[in-house]
C-alpha positions in Angstrom: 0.0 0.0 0.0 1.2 3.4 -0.6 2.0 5.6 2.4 1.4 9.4 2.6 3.7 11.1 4.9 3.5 14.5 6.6 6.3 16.1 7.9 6.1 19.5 10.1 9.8 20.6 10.1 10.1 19.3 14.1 13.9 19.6 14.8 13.0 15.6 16.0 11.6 14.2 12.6 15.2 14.2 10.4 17.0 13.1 13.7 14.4 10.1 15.2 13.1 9.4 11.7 9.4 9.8 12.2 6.9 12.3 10.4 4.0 13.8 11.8 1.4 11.9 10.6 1.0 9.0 8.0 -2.0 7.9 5.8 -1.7 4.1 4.2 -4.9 3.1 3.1 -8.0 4.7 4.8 -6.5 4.6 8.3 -4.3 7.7 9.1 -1.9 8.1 12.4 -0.9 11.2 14.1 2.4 11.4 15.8 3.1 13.2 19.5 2.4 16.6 18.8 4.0 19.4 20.9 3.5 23.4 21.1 6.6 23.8 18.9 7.1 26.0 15.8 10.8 26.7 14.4 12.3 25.6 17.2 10.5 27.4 19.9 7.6 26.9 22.2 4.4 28.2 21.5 2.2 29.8 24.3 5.0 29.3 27.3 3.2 29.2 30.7 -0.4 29.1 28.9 -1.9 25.1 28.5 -4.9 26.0 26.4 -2.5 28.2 24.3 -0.6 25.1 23.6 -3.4 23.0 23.3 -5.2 24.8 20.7 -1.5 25.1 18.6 -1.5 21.3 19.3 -4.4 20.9 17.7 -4.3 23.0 14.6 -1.2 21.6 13.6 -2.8 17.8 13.9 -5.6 19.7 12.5 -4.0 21.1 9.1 -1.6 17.7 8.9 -5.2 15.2 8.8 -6.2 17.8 6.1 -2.8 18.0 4.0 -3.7 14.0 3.5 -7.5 13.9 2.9 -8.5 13.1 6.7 -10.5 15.8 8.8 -11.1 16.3 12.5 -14.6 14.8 12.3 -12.1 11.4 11.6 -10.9 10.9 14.6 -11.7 8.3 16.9 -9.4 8.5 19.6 -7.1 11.1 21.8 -4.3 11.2 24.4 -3.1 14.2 26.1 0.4 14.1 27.7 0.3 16.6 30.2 3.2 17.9 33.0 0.2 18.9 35.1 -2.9 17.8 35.3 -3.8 20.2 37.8 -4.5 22.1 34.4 -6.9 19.6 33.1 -10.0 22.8 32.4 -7.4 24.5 30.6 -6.2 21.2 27.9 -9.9 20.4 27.9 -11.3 23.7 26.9 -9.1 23.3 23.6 -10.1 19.9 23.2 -13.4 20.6 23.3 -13.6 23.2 20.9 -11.7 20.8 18.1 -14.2 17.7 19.5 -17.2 18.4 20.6 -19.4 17.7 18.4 -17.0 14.6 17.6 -16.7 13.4 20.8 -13.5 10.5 20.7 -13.0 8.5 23.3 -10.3 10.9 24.8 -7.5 10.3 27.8 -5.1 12.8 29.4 -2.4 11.8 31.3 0.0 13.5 33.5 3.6 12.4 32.6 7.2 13.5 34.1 8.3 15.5 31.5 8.0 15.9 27.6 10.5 16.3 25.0 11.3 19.8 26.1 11.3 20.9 29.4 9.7 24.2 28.5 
């Protein structure tokens, strides 16, 4: 089957050898997705701000190969503090609620920057 790649420019994609999302056959997967833009951190100290970045980028990669929000089935958040649930969720729910996935968010350590 062919596979349709798309790549972000993430410092991490040339150097671990993934893209951001791939599309063989009808079933498309989305990478990890951080608030990152040319090597900086979108929306430091603000969770929804980094949300919502998270999302248009996941957003605009599902359209560059033929999928749409409304496509997804599933989510996981990766969070450093879940104390800031409201704030993750309130950009969730405006990319997903009328979609509604089955959804999970998870606090973790760290991420791949500490920012």
């Amino acid at each position: 089957m062919n596979r349709t790649r798309v790549f972000t420019g993430s410092p991490w994609e040339p150097v671990v050898g993934n893209c951001r999302a791939i599309r063989v056959g009808d079933r498309i997967e989305v990478a990890g997705t951080t608030a990152m833009k040319d090597g900086e951190v979108v929306g430091i100290g603000n969770p929804y701000e980094q949300a919502r970045f998270v999302l248009q980028t996941i957003e605009q990669a599902l359209q560059e190969i033929g999928g749409q929000m409304s496509d997804v089935i599933r989510t996981r958040m990766y969070v450093t503090d879940i104390s800031l649930w409201q704030e993750f969720g309130r950009a969730h729910g405006e990319y997903f609620r009328d979609v509604q996935p089955v959804a999970t968010m998870v606090e973790v350590k760290a991420l791949i920057d500490p920012l």
